[in-house]
C-alpha distance (Angstrom), angle and dihedral (degrees) to the residues before:
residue distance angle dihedral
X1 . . .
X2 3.57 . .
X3 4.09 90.7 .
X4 3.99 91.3 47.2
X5 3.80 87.7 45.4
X6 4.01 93.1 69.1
X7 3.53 97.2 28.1
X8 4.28 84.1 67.1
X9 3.88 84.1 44.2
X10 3.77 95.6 48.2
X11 4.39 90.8 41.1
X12 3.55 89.2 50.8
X13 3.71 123.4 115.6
X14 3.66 100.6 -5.2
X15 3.85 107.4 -142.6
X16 4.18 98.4 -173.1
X17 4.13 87.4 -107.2
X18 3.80 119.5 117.5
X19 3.99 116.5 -101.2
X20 3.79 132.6 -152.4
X21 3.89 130.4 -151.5
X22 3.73 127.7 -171.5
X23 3.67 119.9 -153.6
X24 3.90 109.9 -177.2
X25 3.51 150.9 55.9
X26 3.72 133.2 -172.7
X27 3.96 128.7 -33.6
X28 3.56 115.1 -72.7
X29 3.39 131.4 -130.6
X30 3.71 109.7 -152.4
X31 4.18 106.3 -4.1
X32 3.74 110.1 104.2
X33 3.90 99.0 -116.8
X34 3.74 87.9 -151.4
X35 3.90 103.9 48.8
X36 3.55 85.4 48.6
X37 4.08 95.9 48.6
X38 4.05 86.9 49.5
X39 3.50 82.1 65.6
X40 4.08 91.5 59.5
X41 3.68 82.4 36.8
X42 3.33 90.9 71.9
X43 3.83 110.8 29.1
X44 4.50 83.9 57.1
X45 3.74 83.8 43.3
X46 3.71 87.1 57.4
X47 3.99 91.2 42.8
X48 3.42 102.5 41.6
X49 3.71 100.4 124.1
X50 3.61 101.0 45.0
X51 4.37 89.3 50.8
X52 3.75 83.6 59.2
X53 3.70 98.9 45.9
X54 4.07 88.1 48.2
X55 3.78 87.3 44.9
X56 3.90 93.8 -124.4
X57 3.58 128.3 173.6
X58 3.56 124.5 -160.1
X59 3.95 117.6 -145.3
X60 3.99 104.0 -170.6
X61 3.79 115.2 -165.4
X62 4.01 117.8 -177.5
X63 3.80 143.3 146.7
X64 3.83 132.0 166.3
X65 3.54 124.8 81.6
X66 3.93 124.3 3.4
X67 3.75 84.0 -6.9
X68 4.13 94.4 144.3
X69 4.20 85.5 55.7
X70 3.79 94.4 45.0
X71 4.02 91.6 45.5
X72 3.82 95.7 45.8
X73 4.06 79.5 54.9
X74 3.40 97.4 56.5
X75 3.99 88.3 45.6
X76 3.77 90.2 55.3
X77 3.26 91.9 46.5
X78 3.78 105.5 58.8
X79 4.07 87.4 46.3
X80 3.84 85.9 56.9
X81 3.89 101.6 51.1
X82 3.49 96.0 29.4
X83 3.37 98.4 -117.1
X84 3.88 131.9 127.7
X85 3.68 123.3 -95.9
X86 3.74 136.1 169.8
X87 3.09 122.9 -167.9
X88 3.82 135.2 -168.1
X89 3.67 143.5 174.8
X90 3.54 140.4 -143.2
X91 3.73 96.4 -75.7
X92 3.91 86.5 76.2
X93 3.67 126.2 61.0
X94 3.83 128.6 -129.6
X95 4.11 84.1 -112.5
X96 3.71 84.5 75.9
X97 3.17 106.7 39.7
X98 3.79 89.4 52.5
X99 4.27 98.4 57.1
X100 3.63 82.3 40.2
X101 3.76 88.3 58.7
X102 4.12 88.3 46.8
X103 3.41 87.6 47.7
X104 3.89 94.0 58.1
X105 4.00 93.5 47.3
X106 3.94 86.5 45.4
X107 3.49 96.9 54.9
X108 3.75 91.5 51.5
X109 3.66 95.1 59.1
């Protein structure tokens, strides 16, 4: 609920500029990384066409427990609905991923 909660937030009102969305955290120590990315799976599944018509791009950054599986199904996922998705493992901190996201909105100015 939670994950289809912002995705209505973030889809609302598209204004023609580029959008970013961060789904991570830190590594986890017992929460099956890719149970809990079907989850997301399924909630952008469902959203698909409103994240391309707000021009969002999804930067995913996980590690913890069947992180490589959940990761690869986030990959697959953006190359099957067309929409863009980074994705990034432990070996890069959140500090990253976050200029990378301002560097994706920035560009699309």
């Amino acid at each position: 609920r939670f994950t289809r909660a912002l995705l209505n937030l973030v889809t609302r009102n598209p204004d023609g500029r580029r959008r970013a969305l961060l789904c991570g955290g830190g590594v986890a120590n017992f929460s099956d990384i890719a149970a809990t990315l079907a989850g997301v799976q399924q909630a952008l599944t469902d959203f698909h066409g409103k994240l391309q018509v707000a021009k969002v791009k999804v930067f995913v950054r996980r590690g913890g427990p069947n992180y490589k599986t959940g990761l690869q199904l986030m990959r697959d996922l953006g190359n099957s609905l067309d929409i863009p998705i980074d994705v990034y493992g432990p070996e890069t901190n959140m500090t990253s991923i976050v200029a990378l996201a301002i560097k994706w909105i920035e560009e699309g100015v």
